[in-house]
C-alpha positions as CSV (number, residue, x, y, z in Angstrom):
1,X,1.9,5.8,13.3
2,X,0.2,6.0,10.1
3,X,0.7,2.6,7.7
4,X,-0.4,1.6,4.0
5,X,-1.7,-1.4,3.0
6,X,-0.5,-3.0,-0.1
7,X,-1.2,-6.4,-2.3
8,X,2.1,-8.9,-1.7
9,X,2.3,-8.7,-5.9
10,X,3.3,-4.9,-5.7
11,X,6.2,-5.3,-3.7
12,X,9.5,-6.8,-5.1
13,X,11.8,-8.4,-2.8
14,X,15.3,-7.0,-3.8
15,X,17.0,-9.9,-2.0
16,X,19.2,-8.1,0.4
17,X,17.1,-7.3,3.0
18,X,15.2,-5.3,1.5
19,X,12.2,-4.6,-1.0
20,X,10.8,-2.2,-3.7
21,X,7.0,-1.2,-4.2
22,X,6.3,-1.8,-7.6
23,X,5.4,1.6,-10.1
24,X,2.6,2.1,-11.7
25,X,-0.2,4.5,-12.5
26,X,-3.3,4.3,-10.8
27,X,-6.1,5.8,-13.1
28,X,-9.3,6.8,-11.9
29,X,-10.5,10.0,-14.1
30,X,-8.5,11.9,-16.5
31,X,-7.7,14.5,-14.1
32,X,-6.7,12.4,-11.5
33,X,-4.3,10.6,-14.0
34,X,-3.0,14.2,-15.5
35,X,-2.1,14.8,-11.7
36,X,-0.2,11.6,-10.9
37,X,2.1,11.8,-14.1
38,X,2.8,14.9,-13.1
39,X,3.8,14.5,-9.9
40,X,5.0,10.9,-9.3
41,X,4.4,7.2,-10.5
42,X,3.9,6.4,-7.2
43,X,1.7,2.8,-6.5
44,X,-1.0,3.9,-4.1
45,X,-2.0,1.7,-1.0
46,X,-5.7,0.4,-1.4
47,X,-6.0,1.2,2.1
48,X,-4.6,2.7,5.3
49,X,-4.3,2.3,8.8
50,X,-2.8,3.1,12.2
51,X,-0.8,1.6,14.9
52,X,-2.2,1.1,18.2
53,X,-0.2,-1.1,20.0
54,X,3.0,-2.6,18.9
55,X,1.3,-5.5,17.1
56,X,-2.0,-4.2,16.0
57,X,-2.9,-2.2,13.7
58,X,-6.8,-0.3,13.5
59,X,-8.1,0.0,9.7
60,X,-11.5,0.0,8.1
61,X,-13.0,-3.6,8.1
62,X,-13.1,-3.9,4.2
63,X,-9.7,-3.4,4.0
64,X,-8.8,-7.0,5.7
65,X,-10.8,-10.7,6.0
66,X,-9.8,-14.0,6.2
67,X,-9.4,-15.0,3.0
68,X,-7.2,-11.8,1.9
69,X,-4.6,-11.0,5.0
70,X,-2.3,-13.3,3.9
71,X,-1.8,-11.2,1.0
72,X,-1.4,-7.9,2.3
73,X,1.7,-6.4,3.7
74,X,1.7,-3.2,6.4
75,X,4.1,-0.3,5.0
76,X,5.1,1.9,7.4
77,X,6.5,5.4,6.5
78,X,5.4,5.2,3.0
């Protein structure tokens, strides 16, 4: 199972059980940003992952270190 890897700051806890990932768009070249207006203001994960047990999950080792998984949350299904 595939999961994205997001910042805490760009989710927004509704507070009823459930949370909102924040909207914004992510520029990187004019084309790229012609693109994403176009098709959604979707907030992209700065990294991604996999499950491959029912508490770990495999991703690239820049991704995650000490001093920044406590910031990070795991989004499934996004």
């Amino acid at each position: 199972m595939r999961v994205s890897l997001f910042q805490n700051r760009d989710v927004v806890d509704n507070g009823n059980g459930t949370s909102t990932l924040e909207t914004k768009i992510l520029v990187q070249n004019i084309t790229y940003a012609i693109m994403n207006v176009l098709e959604s203001n979707q907030l992209e994960p700065f990294c991604s992952g996999f499950l491959v047990a029912p508490d770990l999950v495999a991703t690239a080792g820049h991704c995650v270190n000490p001093n920044n998984v406590t910031n990070i949350l795991f989004v499934f299904g996004f």
